[in-house]
PDB file of the backbone (N, CA, C, O) and the ligand in Angstrom, with CONECT records:
HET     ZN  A 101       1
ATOM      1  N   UNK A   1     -37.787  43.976 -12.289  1.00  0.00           N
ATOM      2  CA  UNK A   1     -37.004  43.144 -11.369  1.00  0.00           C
ATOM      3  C   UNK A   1     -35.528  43.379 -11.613  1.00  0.00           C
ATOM      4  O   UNK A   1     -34.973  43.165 -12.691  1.00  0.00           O
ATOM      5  N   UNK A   2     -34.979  43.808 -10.595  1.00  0.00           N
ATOM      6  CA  UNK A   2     -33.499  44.312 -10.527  1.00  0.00           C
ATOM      7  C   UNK A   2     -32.754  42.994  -9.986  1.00  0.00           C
ATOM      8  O   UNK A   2     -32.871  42.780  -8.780  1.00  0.00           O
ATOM      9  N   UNK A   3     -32.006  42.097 -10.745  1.00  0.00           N
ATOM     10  CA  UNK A   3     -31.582  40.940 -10.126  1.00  0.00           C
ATOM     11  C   UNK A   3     -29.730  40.947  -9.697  1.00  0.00           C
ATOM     12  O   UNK A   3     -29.054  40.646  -8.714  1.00  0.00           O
ATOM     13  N   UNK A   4     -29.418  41.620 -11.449  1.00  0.00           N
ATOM     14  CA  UNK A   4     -27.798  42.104 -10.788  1.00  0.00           C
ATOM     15  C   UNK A   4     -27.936  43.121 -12.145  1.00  0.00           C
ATOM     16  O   UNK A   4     -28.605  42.921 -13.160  1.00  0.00           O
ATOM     17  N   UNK A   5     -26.745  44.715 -11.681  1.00  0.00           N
ATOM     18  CA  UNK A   5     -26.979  45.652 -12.420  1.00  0.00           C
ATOM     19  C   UNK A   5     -26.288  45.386 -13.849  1.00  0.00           C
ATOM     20  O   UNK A   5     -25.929  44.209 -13.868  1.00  0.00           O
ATOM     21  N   UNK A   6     -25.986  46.003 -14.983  1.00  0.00           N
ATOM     22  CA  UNK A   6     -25.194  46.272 -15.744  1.00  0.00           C
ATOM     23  C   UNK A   6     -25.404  45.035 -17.121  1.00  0.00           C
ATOM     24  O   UNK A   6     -26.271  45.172 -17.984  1.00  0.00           O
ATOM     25  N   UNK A   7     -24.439  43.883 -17.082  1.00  0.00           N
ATOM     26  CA  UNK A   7     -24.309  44.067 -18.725  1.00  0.00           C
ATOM     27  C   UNK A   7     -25.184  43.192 -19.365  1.00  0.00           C
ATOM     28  O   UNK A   7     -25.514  42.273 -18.617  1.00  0.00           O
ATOM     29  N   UNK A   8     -25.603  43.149 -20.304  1.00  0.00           N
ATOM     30  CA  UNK A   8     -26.686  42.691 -21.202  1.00  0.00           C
ATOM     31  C   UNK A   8     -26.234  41.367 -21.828  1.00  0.00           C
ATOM     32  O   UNK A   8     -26.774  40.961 -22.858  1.00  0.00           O
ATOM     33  N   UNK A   9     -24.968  40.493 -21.048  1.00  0.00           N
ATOM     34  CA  UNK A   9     -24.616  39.593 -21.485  1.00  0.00           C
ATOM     35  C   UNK A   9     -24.706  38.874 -20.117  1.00  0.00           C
ATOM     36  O   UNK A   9     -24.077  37.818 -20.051  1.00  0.00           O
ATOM     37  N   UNK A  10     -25.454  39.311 -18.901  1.00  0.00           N
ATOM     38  CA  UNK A  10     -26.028  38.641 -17.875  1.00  0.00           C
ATOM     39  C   UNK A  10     -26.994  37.245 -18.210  1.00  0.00           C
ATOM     40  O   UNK A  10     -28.014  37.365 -18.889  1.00  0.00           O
ATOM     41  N   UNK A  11     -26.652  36.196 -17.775  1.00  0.00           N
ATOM     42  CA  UNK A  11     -27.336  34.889 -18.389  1.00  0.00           C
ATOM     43  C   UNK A  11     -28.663  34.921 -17.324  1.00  0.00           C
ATOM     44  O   UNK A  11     -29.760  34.386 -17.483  1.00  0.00           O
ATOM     45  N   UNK A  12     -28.277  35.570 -16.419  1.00  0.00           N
ATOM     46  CA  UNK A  12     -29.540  34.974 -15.269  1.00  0.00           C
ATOM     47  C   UNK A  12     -31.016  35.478 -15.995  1.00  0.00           C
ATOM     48  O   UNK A  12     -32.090  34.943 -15.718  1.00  0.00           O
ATOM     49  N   UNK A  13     -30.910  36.278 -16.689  1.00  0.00           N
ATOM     50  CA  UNK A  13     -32.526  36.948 -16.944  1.00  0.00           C
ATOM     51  C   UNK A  13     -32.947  35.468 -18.207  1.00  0.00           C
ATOM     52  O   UNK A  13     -34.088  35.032 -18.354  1.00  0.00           O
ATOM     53  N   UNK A  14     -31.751  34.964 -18.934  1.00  0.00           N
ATOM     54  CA  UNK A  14     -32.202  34.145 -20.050  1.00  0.00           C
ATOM     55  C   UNK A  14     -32.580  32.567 -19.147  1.00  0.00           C
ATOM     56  O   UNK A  14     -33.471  31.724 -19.249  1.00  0.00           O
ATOM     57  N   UNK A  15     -31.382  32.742 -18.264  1.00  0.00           N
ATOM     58  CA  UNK A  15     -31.542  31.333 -17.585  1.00  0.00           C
ATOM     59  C   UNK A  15     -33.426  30.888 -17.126  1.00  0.00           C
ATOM     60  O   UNK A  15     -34.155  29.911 -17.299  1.00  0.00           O
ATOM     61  N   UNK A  16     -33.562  32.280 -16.471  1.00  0.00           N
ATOM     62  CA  UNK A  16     -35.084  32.129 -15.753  1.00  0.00           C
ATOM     63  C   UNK A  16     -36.285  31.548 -16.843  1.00  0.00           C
ATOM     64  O   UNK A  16     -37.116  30.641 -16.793  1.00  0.00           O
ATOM     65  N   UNK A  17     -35.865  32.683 -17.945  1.00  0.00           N
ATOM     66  CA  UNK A  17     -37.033  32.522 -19.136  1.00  0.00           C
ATOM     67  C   UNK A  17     -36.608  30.919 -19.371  1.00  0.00           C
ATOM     68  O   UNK A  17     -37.644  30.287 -19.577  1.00  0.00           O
ATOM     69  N   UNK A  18     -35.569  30.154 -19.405  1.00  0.00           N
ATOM     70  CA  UNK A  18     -35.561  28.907 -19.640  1.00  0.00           C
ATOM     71  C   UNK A  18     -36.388  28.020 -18.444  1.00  0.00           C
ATOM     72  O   UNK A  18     -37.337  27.344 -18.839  1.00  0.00           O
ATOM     73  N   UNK A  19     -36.162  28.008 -17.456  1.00  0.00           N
ATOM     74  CA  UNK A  19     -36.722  27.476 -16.387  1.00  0.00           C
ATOM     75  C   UNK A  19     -38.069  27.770 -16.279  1.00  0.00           C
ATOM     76  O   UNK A  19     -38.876  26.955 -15.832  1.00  0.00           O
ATOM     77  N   UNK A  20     -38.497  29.362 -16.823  1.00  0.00           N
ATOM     78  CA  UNK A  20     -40.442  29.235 -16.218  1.00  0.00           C
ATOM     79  C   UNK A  20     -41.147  28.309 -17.471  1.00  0.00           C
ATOM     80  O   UNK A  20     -42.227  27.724 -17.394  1.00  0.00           O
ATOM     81  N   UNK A  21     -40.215  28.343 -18.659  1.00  0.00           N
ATOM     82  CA  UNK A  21     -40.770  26.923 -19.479  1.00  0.00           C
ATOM     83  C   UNK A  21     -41.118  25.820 -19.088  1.00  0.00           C
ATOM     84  O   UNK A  21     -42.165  25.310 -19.486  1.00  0.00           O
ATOM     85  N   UNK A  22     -40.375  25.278 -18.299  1.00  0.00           N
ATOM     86  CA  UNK A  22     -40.905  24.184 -17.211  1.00  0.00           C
ATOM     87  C   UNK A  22     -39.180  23.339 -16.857  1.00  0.00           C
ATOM     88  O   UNK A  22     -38.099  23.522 -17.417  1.00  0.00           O
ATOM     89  N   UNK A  23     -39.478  22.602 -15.949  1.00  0.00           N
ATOM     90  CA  UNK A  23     -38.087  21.684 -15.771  1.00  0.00           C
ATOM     91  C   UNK A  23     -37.517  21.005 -16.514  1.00  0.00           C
ATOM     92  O   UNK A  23     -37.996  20.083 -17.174  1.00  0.00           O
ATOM     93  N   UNK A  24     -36.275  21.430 -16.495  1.00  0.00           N
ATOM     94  CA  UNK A  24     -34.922  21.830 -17.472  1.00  0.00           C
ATOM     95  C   UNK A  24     -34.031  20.971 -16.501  1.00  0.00           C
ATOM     96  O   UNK A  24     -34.211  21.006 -15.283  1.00  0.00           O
ATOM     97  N   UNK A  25     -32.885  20.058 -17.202  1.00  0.00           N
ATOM     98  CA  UNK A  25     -32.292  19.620 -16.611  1.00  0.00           C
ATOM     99  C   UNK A  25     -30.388  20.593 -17.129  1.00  0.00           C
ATOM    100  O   UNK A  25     -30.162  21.065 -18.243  1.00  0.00           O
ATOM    101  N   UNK A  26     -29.570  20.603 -16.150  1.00  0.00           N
ATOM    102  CA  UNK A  26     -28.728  21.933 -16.187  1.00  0.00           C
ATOM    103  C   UNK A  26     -28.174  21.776 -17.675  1.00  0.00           C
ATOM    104  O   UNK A  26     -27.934  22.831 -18.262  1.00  0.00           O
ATOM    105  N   UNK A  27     -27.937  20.545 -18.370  1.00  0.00           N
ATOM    106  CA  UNK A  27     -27.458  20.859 -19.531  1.00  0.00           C
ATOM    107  C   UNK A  27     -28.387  21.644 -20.684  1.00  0.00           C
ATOM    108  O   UNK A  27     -27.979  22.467 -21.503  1.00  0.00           O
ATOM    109  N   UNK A  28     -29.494  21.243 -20.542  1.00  0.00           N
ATOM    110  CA  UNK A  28     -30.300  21.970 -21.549  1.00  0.00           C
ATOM    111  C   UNK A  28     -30.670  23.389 -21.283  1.00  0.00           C
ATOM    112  O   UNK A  28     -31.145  24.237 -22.038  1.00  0.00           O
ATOM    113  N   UNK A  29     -30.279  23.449 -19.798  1.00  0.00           N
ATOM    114  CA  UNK A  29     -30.303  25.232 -19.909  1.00  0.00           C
ATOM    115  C   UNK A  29     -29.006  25.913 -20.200  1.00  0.00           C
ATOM    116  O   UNK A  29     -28.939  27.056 -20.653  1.00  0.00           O
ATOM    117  N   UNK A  30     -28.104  25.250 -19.954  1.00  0.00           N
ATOM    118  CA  UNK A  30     -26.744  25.502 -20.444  1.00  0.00           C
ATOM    119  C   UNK A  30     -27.268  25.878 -21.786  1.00  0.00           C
ATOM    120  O   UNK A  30     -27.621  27.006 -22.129  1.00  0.00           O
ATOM    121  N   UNK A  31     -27.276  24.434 -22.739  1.00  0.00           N
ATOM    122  CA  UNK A  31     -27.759  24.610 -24.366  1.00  0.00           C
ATOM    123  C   UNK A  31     -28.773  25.698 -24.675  1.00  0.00           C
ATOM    124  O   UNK A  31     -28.449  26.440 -25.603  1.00  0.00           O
ATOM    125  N   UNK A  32     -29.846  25.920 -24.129  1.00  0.00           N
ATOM    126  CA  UNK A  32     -30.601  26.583 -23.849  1.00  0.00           C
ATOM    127  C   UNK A  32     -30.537  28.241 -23.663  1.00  0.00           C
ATOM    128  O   UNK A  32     -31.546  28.871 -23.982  1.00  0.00           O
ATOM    129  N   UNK A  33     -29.524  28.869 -23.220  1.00  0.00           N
ATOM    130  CA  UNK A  33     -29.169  29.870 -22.330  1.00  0.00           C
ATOM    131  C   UNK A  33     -27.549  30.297 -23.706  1.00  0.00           C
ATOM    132  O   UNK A  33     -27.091  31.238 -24.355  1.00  0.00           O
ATOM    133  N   UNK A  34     -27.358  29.166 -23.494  1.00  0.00           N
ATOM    134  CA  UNK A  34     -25.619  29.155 -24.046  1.00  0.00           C
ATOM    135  C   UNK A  34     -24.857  30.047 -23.696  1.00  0.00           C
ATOM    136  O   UNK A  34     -24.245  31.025 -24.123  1.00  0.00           O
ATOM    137  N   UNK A  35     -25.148  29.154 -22.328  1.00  0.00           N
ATOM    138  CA  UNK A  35     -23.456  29.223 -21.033  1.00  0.00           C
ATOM    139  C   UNK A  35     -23.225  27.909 -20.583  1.00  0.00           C
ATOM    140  O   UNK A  35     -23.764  26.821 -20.783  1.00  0.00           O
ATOM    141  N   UNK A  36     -22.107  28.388 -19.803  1.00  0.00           N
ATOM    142  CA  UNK A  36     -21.390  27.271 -19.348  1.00  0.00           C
ATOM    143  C   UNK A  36     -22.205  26.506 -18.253  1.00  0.00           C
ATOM    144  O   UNK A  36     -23.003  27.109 -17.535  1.00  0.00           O
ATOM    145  N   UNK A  37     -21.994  25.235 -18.152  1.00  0.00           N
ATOM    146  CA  UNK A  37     -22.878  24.603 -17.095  1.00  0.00           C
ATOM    147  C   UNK A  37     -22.102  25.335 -15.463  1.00  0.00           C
ATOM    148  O   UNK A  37     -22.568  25.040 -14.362  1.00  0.00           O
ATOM    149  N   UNK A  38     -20.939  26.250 -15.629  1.00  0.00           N
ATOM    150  CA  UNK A  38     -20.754  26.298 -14.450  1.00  0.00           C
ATOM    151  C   UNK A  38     -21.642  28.253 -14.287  1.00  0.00           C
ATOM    152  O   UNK A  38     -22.159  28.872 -13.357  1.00  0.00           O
ATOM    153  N   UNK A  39     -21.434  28.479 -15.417  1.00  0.00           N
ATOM    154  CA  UNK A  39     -22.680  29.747 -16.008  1.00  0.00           C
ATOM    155  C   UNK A  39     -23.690  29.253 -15.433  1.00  0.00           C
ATOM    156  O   UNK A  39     -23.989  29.627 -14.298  1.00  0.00           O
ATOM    157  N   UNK A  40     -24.320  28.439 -16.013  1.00  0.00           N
ATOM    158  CA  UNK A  40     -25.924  27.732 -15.156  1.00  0.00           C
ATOM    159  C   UNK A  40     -25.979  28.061 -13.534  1.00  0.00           C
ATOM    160  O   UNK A  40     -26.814  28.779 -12.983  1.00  0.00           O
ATOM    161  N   UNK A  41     -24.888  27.360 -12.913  1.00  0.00           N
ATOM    162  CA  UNK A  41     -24.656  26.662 -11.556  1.00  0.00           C
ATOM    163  C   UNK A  41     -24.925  28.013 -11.204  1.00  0.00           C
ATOM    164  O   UNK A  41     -26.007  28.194 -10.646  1.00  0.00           O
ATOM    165  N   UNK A  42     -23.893  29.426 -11.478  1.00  0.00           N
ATOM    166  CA  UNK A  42     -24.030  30.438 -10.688  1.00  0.00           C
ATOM    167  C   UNK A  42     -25.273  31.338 -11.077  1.00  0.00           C
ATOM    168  O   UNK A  42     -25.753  32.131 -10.268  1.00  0.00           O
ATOM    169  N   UNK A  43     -25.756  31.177 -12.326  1.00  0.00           N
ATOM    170  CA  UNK A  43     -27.162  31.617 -12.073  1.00  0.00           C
ATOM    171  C   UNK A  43     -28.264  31.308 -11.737  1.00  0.00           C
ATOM    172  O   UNK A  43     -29.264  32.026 -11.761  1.00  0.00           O
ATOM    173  N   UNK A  44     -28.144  29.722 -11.240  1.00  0.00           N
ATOM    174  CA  UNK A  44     -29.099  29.411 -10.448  1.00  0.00           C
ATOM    175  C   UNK A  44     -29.142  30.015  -9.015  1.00  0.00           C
ATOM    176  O   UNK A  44     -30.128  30.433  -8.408  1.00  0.00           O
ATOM    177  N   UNK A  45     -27.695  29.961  -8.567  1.00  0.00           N
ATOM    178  CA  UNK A  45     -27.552  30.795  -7.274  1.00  0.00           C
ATOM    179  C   UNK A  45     -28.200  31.845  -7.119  1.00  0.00           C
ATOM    180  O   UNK A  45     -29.014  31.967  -6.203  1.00  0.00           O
ATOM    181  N   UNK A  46     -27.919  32.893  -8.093  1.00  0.00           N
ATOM    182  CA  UNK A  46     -28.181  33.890  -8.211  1.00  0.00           C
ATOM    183  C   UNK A  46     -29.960  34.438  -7.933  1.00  0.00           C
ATOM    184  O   UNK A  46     -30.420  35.378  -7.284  1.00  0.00           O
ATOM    185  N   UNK A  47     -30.750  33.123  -8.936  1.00  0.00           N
ATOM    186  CA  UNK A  47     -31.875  33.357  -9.033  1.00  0.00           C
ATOM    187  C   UNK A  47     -32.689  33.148  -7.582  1.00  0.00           C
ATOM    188  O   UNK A  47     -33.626  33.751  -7.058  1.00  0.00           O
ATOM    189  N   UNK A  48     -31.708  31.769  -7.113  1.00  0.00           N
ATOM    190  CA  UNK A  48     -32.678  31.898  -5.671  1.00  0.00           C
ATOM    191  C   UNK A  48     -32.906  32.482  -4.937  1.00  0.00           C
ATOM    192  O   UNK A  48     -33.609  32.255  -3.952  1.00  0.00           O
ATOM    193  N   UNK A  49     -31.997  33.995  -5.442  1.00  0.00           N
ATOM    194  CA  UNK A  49     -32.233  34.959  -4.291  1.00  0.00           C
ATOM    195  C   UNK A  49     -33.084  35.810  -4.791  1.00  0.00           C
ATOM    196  O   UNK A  49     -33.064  36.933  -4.287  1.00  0.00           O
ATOM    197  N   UNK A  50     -33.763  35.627  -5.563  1.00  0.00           N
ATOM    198  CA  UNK A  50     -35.174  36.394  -5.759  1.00  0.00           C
ATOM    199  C   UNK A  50     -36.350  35.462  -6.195  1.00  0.00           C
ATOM    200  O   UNK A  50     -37.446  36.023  -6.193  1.00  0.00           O
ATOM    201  N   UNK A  51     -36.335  33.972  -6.618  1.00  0.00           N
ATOM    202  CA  UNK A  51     -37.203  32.999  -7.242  1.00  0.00           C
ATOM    203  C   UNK A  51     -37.092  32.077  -5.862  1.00  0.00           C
ATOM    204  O   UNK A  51     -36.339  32.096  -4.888  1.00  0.00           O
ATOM    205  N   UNK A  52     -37.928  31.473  -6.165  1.00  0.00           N
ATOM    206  CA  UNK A  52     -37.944  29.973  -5.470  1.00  0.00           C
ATOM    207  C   UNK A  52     -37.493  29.187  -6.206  1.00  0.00           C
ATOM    208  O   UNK A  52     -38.308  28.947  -7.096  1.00  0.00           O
ATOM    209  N   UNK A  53     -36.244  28.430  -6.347  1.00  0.00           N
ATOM    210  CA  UNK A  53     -35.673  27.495  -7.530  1.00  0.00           C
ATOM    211  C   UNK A  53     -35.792  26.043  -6.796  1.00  0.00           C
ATOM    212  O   UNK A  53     -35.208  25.706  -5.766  1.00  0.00           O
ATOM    213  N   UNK A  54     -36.912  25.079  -7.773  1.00  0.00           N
ATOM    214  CA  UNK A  54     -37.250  23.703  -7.788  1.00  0.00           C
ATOM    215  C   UNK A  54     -36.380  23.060  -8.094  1.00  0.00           C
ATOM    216  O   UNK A  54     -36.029  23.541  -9.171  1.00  0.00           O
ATOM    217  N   UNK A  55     -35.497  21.917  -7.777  1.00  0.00           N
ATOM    218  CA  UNK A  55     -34.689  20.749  -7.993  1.00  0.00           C
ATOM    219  C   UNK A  55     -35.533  19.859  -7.699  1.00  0.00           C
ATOM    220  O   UNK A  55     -36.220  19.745  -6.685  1.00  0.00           O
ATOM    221  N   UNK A  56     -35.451  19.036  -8.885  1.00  0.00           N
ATOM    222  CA  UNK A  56     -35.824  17.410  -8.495  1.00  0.00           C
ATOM    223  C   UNK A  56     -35.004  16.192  -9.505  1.00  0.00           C
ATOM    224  O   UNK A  56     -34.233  16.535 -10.400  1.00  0.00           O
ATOM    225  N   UNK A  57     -35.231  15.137  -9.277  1.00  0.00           N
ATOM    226  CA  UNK A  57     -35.508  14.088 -10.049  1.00  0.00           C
ATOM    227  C   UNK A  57     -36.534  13.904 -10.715  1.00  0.00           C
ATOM    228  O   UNK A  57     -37.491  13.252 -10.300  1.00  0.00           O
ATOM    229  N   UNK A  58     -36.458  14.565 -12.064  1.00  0.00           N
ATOM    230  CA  UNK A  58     -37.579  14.125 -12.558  1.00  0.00           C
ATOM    231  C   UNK A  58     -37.201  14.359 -14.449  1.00  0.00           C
ATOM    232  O   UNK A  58     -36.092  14.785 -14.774  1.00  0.00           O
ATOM    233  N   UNK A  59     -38.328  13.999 -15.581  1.00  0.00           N
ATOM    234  CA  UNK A  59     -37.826  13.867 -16.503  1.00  0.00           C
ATOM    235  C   UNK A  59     -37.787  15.541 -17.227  1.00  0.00           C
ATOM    236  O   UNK A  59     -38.745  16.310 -17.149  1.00  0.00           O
ATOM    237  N   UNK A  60     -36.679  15.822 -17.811  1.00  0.00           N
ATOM    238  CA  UNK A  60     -36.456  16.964 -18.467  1.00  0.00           C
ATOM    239  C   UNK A  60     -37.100  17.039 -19.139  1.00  0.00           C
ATOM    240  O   UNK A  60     -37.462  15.974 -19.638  1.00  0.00           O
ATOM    241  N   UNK A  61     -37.923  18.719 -19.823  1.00  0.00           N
ATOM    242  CA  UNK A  61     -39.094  19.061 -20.734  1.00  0.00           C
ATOM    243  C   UNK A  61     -38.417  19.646 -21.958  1.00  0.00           C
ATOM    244  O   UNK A  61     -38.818  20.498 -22.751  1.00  0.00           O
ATOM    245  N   UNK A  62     -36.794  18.668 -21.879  1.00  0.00           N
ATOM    246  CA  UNK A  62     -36.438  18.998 -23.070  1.00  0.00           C
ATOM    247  C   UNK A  62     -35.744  18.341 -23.877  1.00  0.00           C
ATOM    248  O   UNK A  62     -35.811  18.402 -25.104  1.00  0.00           O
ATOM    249  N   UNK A  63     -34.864  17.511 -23.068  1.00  0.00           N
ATOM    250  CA  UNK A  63     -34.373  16.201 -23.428  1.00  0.00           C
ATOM    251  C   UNK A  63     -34.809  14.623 -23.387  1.00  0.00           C
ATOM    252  O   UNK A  63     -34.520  13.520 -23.853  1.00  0.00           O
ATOM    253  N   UNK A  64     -35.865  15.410 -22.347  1.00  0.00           N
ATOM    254  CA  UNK A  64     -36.962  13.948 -22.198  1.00  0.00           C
ATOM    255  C   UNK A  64     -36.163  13.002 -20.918  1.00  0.00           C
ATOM    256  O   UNK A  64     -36.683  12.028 -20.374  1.00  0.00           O
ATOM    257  N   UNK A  65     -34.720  13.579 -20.588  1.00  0.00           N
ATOM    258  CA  UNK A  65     -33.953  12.191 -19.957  1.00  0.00           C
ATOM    259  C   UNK A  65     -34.703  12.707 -18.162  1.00  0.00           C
ATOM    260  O   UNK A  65     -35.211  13.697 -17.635  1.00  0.00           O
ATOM    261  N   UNK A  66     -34.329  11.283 -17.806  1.00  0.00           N
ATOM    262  CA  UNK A  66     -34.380  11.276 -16.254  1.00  0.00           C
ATOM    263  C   UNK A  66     -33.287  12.036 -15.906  1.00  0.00           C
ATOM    264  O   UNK A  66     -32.201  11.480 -16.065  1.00  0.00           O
ATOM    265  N   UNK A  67     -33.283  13.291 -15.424  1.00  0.00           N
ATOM    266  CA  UNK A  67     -32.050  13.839 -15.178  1.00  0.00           C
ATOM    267  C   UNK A  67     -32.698  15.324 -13.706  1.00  0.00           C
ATOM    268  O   UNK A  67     -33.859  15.676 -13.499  1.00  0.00           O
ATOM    269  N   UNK A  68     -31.453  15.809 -13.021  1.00  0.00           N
ATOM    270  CA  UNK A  68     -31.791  16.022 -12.285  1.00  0.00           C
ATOM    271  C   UNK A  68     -32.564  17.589 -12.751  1.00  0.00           C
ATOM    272  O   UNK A  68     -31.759  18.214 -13.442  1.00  0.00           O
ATOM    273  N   UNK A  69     -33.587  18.194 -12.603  1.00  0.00           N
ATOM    274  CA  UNK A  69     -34.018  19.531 -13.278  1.00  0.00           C
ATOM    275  C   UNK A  69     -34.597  20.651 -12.429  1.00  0.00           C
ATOM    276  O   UNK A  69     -34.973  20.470 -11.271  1.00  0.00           O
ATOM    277  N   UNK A  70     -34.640  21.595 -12.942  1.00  0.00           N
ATOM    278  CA  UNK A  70     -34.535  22.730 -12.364  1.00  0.00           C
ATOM    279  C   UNK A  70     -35.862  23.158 -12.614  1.00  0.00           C
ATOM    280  O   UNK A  70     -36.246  22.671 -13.678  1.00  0.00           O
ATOM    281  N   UNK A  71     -37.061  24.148 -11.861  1.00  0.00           N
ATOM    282  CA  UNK A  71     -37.814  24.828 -12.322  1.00  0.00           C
ATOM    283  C   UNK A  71     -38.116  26.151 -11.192  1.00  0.00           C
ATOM    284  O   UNK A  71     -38.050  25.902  -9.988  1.00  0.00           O
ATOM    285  N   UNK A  72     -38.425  27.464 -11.635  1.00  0.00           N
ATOM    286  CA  UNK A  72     -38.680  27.982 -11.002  1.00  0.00           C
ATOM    287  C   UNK A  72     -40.277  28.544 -10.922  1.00  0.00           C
ATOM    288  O   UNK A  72     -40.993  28.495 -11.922  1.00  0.00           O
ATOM    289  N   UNK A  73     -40.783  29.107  -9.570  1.00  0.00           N
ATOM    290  CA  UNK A  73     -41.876  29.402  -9.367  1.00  0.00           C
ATOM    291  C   UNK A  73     -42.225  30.885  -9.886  1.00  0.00           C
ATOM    292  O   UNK A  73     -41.534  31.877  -9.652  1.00  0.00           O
ATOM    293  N   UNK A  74     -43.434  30.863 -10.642  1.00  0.00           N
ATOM    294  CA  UNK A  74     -43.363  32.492 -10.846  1.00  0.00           C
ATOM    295  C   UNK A  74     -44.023  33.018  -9.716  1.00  0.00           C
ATOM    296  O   UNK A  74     -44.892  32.453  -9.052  1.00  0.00           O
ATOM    297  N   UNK A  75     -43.422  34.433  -9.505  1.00  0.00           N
ATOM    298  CA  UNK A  75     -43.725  35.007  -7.902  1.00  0.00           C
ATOM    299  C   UNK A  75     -45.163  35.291  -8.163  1.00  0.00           C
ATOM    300  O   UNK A  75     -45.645  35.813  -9.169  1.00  0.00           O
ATOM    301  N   UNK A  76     -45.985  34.713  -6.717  1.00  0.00           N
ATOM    302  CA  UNK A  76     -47.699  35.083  -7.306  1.00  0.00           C
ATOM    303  C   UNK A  76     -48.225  35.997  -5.822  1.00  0.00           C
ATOM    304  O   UNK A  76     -49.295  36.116  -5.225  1.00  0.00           O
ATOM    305  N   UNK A  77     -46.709  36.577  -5.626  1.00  0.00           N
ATOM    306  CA  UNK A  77     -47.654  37.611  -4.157  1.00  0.00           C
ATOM    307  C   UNK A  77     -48.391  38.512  -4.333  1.00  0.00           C
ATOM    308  O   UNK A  77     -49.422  38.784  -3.717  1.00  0.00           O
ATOM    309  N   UNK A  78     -47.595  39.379  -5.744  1.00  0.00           N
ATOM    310  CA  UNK A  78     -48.468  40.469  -6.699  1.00  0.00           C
ATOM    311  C   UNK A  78     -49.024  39.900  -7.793  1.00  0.00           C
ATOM    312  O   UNK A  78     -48.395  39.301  -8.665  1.00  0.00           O
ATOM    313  N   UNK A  79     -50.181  40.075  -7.763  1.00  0.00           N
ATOM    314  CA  UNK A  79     -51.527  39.481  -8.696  1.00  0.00           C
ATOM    315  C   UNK A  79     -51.584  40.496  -9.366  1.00  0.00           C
ATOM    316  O   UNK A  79     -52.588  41.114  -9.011  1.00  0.00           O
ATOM    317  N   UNK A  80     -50.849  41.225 -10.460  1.00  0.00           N
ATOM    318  CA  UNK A  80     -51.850  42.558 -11.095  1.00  0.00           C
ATOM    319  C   UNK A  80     -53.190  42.792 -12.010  1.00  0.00           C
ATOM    320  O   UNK A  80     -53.685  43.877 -12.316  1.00  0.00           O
ATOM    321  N   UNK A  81     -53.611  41.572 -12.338  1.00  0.00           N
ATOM    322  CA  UNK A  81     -55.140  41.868 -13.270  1.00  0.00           C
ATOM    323  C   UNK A  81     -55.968  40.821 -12.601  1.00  0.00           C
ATOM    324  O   UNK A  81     -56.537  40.194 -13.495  1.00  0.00           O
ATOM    325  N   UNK A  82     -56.350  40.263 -11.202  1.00  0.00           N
ATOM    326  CA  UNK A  82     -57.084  39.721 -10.571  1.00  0.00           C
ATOM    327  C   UNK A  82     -56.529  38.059 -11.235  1.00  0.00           C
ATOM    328  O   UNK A  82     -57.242  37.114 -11.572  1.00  0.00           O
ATOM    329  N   UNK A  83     -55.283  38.149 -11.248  1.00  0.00           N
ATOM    330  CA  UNK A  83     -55.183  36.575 -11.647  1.00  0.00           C
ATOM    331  C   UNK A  83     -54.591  35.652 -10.191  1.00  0.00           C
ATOM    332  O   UNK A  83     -53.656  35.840  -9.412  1.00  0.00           O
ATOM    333  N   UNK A  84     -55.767  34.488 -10.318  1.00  0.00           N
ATOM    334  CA  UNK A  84     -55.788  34.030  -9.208  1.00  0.00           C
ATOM    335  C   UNK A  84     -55.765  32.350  -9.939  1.00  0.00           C
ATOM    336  O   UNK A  84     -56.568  31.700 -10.608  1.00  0.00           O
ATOM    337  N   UNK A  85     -54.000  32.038  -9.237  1.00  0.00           N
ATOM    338  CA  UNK A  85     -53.512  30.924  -8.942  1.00  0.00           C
ATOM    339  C   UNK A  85     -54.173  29.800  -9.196  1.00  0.00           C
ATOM    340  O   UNK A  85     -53.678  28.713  -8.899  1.00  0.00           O
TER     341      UNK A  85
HETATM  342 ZN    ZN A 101     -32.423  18.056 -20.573  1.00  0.00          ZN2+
END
C-alpha cells in the first residue's frame, strides 16, 4: 500500500497500526504514534483516502475516557487466504 512516497518518519503508516487496534481517541494516538495532535489531524486526512476512517463518541481502548475516537476499517475487498468477514 502506497499511501504517500518517501520518508520513514511518515506518521500515517504508525497512525493506522494505532487505529486497527481499535478506537483511539486523537490524544492517545498522538501519545501513541508520537506526533502532534495536529500530526494526528493530518494523518487522519490522509488515511481516508485509502481507509474508511470511523469517528464516534464512544469510550477510548486506551484511556478508557468518553472521548471522541477514531477507528479504521481493514479493507476486506481482497480476501487472500479465503478469509471471510
Ligand atoms: Zn484515549
Amino acid at each position: 500500500m502506497t499511501i504517500s512516497d518517501g520518508s520513514i518518519d511518515d506518521p500515517v503508516g504508525t497512525v493506522i497500526a494505532v487505529l486497527l487496534d481499535g478506537p483511539t481517541c486523537l490524544e492517545c494516538v498522538a501519545a501513541k504514534a508520537h506526533v502532534t495532535l495536529d500530526g494526528v489531524a493530518a494523518a487522519i486526512l490522509e488515511i481516508t483516502k485509502v481507509l474508511e476512517v470511523h469517528s464516534d463518541r464512544s469510550r477510548c481502548g486506551v484511556c478508557d475516557e468518553d472521548a471522541l475516537v477514531f477507528c479504521v476499517q481493514k479493507p476486506t475487498r481482497v480476501a487472500a487466504s479465503g478469509d471471510v468477514a
